[in-house]
C-alpha positions in Angstrom: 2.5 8.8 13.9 -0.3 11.0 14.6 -1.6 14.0 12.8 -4.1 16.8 13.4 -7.7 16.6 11.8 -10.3 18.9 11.9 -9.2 19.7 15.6 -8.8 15.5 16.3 -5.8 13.4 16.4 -5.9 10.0 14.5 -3.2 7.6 16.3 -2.1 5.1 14.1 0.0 1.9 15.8 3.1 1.7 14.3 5.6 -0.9 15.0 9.2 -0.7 14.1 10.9 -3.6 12.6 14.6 -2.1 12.2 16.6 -1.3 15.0 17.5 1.7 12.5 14.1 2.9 10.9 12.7 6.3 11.1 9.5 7.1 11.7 7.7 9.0 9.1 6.8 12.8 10.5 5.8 15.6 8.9 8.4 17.6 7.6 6.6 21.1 8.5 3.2 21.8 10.0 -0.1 21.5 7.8 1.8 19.2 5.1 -0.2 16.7 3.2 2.5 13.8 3.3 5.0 12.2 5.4 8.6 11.2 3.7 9.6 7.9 4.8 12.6 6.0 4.1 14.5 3.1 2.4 15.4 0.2 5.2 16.4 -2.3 2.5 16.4 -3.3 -0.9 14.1 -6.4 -2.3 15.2 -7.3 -5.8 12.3 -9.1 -8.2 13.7 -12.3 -9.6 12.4 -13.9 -12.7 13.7 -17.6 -13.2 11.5 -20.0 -15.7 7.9 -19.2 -14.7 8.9 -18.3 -11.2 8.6 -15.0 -9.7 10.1 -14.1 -6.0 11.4 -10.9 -4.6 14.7 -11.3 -2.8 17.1 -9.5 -0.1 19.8 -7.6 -1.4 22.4 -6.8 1.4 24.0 -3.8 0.2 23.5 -0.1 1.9 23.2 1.0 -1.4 21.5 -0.1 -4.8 22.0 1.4 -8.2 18.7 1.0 -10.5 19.1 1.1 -13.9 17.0 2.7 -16.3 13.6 1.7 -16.7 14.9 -1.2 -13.4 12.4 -1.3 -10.6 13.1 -1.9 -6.8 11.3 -2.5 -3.6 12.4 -0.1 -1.0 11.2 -1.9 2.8 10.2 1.3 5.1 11.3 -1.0 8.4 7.3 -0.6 10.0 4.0 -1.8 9.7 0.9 -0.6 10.9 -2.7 -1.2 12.1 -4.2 1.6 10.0 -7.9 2.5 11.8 -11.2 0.6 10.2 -12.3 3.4 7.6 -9.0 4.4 6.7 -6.1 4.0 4.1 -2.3 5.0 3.1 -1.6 6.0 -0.4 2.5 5.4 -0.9 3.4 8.6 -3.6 6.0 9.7 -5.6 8.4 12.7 -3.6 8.0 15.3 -6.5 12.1 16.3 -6.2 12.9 12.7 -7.4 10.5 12.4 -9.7 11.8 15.6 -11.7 15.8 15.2 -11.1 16.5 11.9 -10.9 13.0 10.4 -12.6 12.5 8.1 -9.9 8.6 7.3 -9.5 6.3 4.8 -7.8 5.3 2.2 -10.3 1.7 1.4 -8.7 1.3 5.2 -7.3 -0.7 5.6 -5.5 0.2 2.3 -3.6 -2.7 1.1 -1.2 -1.6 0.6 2.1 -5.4 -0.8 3.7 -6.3 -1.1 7.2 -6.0 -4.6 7.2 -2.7 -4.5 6.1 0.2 -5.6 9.2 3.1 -6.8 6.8 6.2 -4.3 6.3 5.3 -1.3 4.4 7.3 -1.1 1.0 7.6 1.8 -2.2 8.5 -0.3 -5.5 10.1 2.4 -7.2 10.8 2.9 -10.7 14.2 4.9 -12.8 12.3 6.6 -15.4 15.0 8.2 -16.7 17.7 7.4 -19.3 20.7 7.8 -16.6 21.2 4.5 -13.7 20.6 6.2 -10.0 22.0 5.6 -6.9 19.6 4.8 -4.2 20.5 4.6 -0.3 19.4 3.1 2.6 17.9 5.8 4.7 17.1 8.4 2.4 13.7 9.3 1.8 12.0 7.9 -1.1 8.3 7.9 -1.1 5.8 10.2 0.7 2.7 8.7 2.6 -0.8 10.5 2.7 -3.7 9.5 4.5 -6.9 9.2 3.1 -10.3 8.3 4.1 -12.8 5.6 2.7 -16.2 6.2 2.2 -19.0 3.6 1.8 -20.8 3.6 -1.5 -21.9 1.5 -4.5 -22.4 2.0 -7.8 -26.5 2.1 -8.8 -26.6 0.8 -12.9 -29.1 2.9 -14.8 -29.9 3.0 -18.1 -29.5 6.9 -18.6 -26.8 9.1 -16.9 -27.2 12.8 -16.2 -25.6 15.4 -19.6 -22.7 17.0 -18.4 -20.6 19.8 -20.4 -18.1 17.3 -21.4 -20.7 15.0 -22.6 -19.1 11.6 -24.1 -16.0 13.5 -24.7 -12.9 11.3 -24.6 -9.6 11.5 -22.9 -7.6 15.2 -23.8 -11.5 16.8 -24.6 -11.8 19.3 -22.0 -8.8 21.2 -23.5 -7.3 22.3 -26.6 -4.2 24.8 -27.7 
């Protein structure tokens, strides 16, 4: 994949690990995200203290309410030094079927080479039908900037002040 910035293009190695994936593009020029899509199903098993996540060969997976899947995207990458993925919801699911990422944003770093994967979420109070090859998660890339945090005993006063979450707004 390779996108346009500020007048450069970032080339990102991608390599395909289904016969069958799709490669992530940009749906139309100047958007934000690519949609990728579901290349399998991994299914989190709990058994005593034991935690795994396993295959589930089916072309199609129906997640109950409040159920959480992880959805392989068939690639991996070698994301440039200075550089990171974040694995979002697609806003259509979200509001019609309430399908959402549960760690969104999802980190995808640059040292990353192991299959890329959404672990989605049914939010809603209805079980949804997910499918291989439909697209379930967008990808944005972002990029890292060195700092570090400098303790002090006195901050700078802002408007908000100490204000708490909700304080910069009220009906």
């Amino acid at each position: 994949m390779s996108r346009k910035i500020n007048n450069k293009i970032l080339s990102i190695p991608l390599k395909r690990l289904k016969e069958n994936t799709i490669i992530p593009t940009p749906s139309k020029p100047g958007d934000a995200g690519v949609d990728a899509r579901i290349m399998g199903f991994k299914k989190i098993i709990h058994e005593n203290d034991k935690k795994e996540l396993v295959d589930v060969d089916t072309d199609t997976y129906t997640l109950k309410p409040l159920e959480r899947i992880g959805c392989p995207l068939g690639f991996s990458t070698a994301i440039p030094k200075g550089y990171y993925f974040e694995v979002v919801p697609r806003s259509g699911l979200a509001l019609w079927d309430g399908l959402s990422i549960v760690n969104s944003p999802g980190t995808i770093d640059a040292g990353y080479r192991n299959e890329w994967m959404a672990i989605v979420v049914n939010l809603s109070n209805k079980d949804v039908t997910l499918k291989k090859g439909e697209r379930i998660c967008q990808l944005i890339l972002s990029k890292m900037y060195d700092y570090k945090f400098i303790e002090t005993n006195e901050l700078p006063e802002s408007e908000r002040g100490k204000g708490g979450f909700g304080s910069t707004g009220k009906n």
